[in-house]
Wavefront OBJ file of the C-alpha trace (Angstrom):
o trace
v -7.074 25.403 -6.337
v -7.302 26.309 -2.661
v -10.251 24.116 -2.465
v -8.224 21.113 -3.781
v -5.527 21.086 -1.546
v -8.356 21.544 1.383
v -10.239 18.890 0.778
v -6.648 16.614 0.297
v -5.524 17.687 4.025
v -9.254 17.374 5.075
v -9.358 13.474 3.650
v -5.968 12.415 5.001
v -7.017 13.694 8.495
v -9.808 11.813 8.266
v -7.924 8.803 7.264
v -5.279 9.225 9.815
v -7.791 9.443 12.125
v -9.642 6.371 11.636
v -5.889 4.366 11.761
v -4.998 6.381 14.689
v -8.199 5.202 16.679
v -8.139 1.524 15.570
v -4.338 1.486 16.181
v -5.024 2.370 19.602
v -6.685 -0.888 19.804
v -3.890 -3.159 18.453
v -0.828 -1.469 20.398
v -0.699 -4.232 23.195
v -0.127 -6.837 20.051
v 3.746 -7.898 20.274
v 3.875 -10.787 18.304
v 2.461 -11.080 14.789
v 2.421 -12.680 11.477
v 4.104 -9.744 9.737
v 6.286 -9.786 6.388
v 7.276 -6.776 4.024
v 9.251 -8.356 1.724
v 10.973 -5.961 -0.666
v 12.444 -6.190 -4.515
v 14.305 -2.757 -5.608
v 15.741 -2.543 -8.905
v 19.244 -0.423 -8.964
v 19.660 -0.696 -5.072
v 22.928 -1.941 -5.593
v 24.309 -4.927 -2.732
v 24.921 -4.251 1.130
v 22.444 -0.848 0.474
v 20.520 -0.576 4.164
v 16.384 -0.030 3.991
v 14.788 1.102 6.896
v 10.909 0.491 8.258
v 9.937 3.264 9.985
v 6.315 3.728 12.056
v 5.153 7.580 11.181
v 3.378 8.833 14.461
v 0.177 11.179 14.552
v 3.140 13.845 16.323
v 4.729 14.579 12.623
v 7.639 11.687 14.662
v 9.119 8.600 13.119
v 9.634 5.889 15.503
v 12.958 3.640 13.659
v 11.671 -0.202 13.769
v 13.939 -2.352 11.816
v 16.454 -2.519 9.061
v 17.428 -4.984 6.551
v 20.121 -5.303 4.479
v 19.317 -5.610 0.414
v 20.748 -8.394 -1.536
v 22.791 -8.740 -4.733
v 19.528 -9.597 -6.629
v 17.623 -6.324 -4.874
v 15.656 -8.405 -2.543
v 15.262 -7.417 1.118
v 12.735 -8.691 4.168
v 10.960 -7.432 7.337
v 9.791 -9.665 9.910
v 9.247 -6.902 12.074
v 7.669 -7.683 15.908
v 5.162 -4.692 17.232
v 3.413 -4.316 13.981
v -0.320 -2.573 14.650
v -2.128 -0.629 11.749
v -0.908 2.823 11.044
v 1.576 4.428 8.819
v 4.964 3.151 8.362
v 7.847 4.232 6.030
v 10.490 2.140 4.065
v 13.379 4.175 3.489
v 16.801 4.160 2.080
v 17.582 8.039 2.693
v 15.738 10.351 4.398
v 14.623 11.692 1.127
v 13.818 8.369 -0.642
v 11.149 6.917 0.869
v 7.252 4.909 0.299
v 4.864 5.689 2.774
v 2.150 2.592 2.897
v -0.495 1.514 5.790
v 0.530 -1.729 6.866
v -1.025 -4.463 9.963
v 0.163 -7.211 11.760
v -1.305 -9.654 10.058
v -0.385 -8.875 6.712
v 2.629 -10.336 4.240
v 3.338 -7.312 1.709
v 5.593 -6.788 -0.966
v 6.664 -3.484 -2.065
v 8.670 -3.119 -5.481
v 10.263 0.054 -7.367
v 12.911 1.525 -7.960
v 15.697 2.418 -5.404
v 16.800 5.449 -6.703
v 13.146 7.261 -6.589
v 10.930 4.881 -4.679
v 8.443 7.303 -3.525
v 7.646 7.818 -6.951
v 8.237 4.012 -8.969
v 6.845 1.980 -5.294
v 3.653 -0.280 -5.926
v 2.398 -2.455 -3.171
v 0.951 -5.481 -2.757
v -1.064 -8.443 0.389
v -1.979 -4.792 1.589
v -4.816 -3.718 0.992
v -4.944 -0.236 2.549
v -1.088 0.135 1.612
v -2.621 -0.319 -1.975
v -5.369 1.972 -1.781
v -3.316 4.588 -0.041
v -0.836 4.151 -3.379
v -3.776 4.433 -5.509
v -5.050 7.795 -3.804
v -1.180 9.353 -3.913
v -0.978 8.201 -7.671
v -4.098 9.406 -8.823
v -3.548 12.839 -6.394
v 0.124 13.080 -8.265
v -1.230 12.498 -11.873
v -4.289 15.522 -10.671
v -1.729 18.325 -9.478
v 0.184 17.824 -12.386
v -2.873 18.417 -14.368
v -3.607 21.492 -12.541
v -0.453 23.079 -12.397
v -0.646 22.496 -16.592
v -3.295 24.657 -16.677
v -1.979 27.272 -14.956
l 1 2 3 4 5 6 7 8 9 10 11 12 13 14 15 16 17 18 19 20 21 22 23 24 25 26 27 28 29 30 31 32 33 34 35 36 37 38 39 40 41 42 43 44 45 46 47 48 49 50 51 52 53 54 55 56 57 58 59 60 61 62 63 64 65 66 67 68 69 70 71 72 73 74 75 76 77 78 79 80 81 82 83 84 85 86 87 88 89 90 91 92 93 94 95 96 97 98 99 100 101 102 103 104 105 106 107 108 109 110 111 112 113 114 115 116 117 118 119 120 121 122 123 124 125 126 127 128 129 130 131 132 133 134 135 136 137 138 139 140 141 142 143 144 145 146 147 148
C-alpha cells in the first residue's frame, strides 16, 4: 500500500508541476474570457461560494465570491484567471478542487452540502480529467482499505 500512495504524491507533483511552469507563462494575462458558472442542489438562497487560486506554497490566494440564487445557480466572471488550481468553496471544509484557464467557460454541479464528493465538471477539460483521476483514486482506496 505504501507504493500506492507513492506513486499518487509522485503523479500529482508531476502534474502540479507541469501547471506550475505553464502558469508562469500566463500570469501577466489580466483580462480573459473566463466563466465558472455553478448549479448546487440544497445550497439554500443568499449561501456565499468562494473561488479560490491554490498556490504551489500549500496558500490559497481568495479571488472572488458570488452569491447563490433561489434556484442554486451562481457565476464567476473572475479577471486574473491563468491555468493552475483553483478551489470553489462554501466552507473551508466543503470544497471542489478543479484546474481551470482563462479561456475557458465551466460549469461545476453537485451538491452543496458535500461538494467535494457529488462535484462533476464540465468546458474544462483538465478540471474534468483531474475529477476523473480523484474519482477513480476515491473508488481505488476504498477498495484497498476493503481488503484490509
Amino acid at each position: 500500500m505504501n507504493f500506492i500512495i507513492k506513486s499518487r504524491v509522485v503523479i500529482l507533483i508531476i502534474l502540479a508541476e507541469v501547471l506550475g511552469i505553464s502558469s508562469c507563462h500566463n500570469k501577466a494575462k489580466k483580462s480573459s474570457t473566463f466563466e465558472l458558472k455553478g448549479d448546487l442542489a440544497q445550497a439554500g438562497e443568499g449561501i456565499k461560494v468562494y473561488l479560490d487560486r491554490l498556490l504551489p506554497n500549500d496558500s490559497v490566494e481568495h479571488l472572488d465570491s458570488a452569491t447563490i440564487d433561489k434556484e442554486g445557480k451562481f457565476v464567476f466572471n473572475t479577471l486574473g484567471i491563468y491555468k493552475g488550481f483553483y478551489a470553489v468553496r462554501i466552507t473551508k471544509s466543503d470544497f471542489a478542487v478543479m484546474i481551470l484557464d482563462s479561456n475557458e467557460k465551466a460549469e461545476i454541479t453537485g451538491n452543496a452540502q458535500n461538494l467535494g464528493y457529488t462535484y462533476n465538471v464540465s468546458g474544462s477539460p483538465d478540471s474534468k480529467l483531474f475529477w476523473e483521476y480523484n474519482m477513480k483514486s476515491k473508488i481505488y482506496m476504498m477498495q484497498v482499505d476493503s481488503i484490509d
